[in-house]
N, C-alpha and C positions, 0 to 999 in steps of 0.2 A: 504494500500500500504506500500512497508517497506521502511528505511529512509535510507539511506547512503548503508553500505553493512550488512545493520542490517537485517534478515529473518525478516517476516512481524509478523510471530507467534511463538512461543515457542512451542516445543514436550515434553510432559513430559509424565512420565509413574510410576506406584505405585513400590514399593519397596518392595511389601511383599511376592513377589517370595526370594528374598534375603534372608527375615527373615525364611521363608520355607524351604531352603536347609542349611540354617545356622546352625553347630551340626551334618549334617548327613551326615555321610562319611562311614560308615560301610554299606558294600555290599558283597554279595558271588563272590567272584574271578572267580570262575567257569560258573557263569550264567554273568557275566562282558566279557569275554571274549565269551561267544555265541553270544552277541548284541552287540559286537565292529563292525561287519558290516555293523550297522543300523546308526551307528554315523559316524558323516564328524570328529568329532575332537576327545579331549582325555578329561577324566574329574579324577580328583584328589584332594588330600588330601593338602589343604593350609594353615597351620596355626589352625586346628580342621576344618577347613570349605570345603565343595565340592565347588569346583570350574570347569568351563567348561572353554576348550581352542581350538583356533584352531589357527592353524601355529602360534603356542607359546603363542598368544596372551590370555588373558583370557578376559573370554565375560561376562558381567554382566548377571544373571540369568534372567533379568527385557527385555533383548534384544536377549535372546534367542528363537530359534524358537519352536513352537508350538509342531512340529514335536520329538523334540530333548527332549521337558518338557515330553511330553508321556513314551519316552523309557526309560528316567533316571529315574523317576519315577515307572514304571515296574519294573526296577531292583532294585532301595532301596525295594521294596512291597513283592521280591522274598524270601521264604526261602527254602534251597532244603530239599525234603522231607515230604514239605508241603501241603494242600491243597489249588490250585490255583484257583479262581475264576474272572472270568476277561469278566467283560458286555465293549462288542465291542470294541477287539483289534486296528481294523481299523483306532479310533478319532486319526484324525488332521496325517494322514501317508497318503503317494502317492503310485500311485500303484506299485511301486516296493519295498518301506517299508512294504506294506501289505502282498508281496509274501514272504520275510525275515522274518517279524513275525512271518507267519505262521511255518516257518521252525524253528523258534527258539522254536514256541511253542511245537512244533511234538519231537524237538528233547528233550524239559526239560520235556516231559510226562514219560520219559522213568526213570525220578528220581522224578518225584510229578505228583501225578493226580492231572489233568487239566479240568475244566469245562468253556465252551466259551459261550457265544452268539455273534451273529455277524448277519452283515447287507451284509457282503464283501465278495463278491463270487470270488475274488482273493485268501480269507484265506484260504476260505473252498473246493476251488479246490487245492490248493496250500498240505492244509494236506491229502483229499484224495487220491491225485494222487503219494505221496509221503506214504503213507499208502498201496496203492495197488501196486506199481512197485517198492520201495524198493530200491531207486538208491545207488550205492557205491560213496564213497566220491573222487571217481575219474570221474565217472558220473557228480557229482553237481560241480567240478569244472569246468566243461565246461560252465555250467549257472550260475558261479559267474565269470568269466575271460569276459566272453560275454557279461555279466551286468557290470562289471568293478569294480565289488565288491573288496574292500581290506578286509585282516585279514579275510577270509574264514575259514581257516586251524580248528579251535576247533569246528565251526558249522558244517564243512563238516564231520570230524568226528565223533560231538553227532547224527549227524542223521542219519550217517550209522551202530551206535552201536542201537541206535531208534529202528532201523528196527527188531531188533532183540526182543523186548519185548514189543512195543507197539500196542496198541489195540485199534482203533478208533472206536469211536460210532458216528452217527449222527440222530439227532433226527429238525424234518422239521414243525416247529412252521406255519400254516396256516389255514385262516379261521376258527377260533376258534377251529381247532385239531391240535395235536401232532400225528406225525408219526414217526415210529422207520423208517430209510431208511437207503439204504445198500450204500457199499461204491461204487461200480460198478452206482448207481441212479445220486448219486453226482457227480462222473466222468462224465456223459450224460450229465450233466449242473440238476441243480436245477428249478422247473417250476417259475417263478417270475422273477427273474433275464434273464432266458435265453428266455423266450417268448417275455417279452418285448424289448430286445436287437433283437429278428427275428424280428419283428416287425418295429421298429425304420428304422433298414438296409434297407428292403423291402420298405419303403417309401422315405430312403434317396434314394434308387435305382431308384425310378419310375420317381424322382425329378431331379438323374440325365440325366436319356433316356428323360423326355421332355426338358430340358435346350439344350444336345444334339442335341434335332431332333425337335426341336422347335412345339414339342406339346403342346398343352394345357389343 
């Protein structure tokens, strides 16, 4: 029990996020600005050290979120013109981080070949659908104004310069084969993800007509 207005327990947390980012401050300007709309705040150069801030305040690296460690991380990893290899964009992002990744990632192919795996069938309809229809960056500001997305402006434009030289492949890892599958397969939904989601529906469905209609 705690004693006066004392907390009963102490929170502590390790520090060696801090010694992690401590020193690394050089990032590409270019690729900082594609994934400013995956971040709530701003991260900068304090003294040699990155620092992360939001509504000015700066946030200890040890108290930042999960979500925020991933993409800042992605971008110090970036170099343009490099080869990108990146096992499951997805960790620790919601589904609207997932459907921005994939866009960022569609859009930096078109300056580094990109190799994914993924689990996220947000990502990877996300690059299909964006591979096959081609939107103009007056298009995807309608789904970054709708999402409420800030600082759009340099994503909407790498991915409608994207459209112009990238070349998506996907390749559908199951039951111990690899299949080359077209982008048109992917747009239909992927089998795994979207069988078990019919599925799922169709029983929350049944679940809701007997609650309804007092079936059993």
């Amino acid at each position: 029990m705690g004693n006066g207005n004392k907390p009963p327990f102490k929170i502590t947390r390790p520090n060696y996020l801090t010694e992690y980012f401590k020193g690394l401050t050089t990032y590409n300007e270019k690729v900082f600005n594609l994934i400013k709309p995956l971040l709530k705040g701003q991260i900068a150069n304090d003294g040699g050290n990155l620092v992360y801030t939001e509504e000015n305040k700066k946030i200890p690296w040890e108290y930042v979120s999960a979500s925020i460690l991933e993409i800042v991380s992605f971008l110090l990893s970036v170099k343009v013109g490099s080869l990108i290899l990146f096992e499951e964009p997805e960790t620790q992002l919601h589904e609207e981080l997932q459907l921005l990744m994939g866009m960022v990632l569609y859009a930096l192919s078109s300056i580094n070949r990109i190799v994914i795996s993924t689990h996220s069938q947000t990502i990877v309809s996300t690059i299909a659908h964006l591979s096959m229809l081609k939107p103009t960056k007056e298009e995807l500001k309608d789904l970054f104004e709708d999402l409420e997305v800030k600082d759009y402006e340099a994503l909407a434009e790498a991915v409608e310069k994207a459209n112009e030289k990238v070349k998506v492949k996907v390749y559908h890892f199951t039951e111990g084969e690899v299949k080359d599958v077209s982008i048109d397969y992917v747009v239909r939904g992927l089998p795994g993800t979207k069988d078990v989601l019919e599925k799922e529906f169709r029983w929350f469905s049944s679940l809701h007509s007997k609650r309804l209609f007092g079936q059993k």
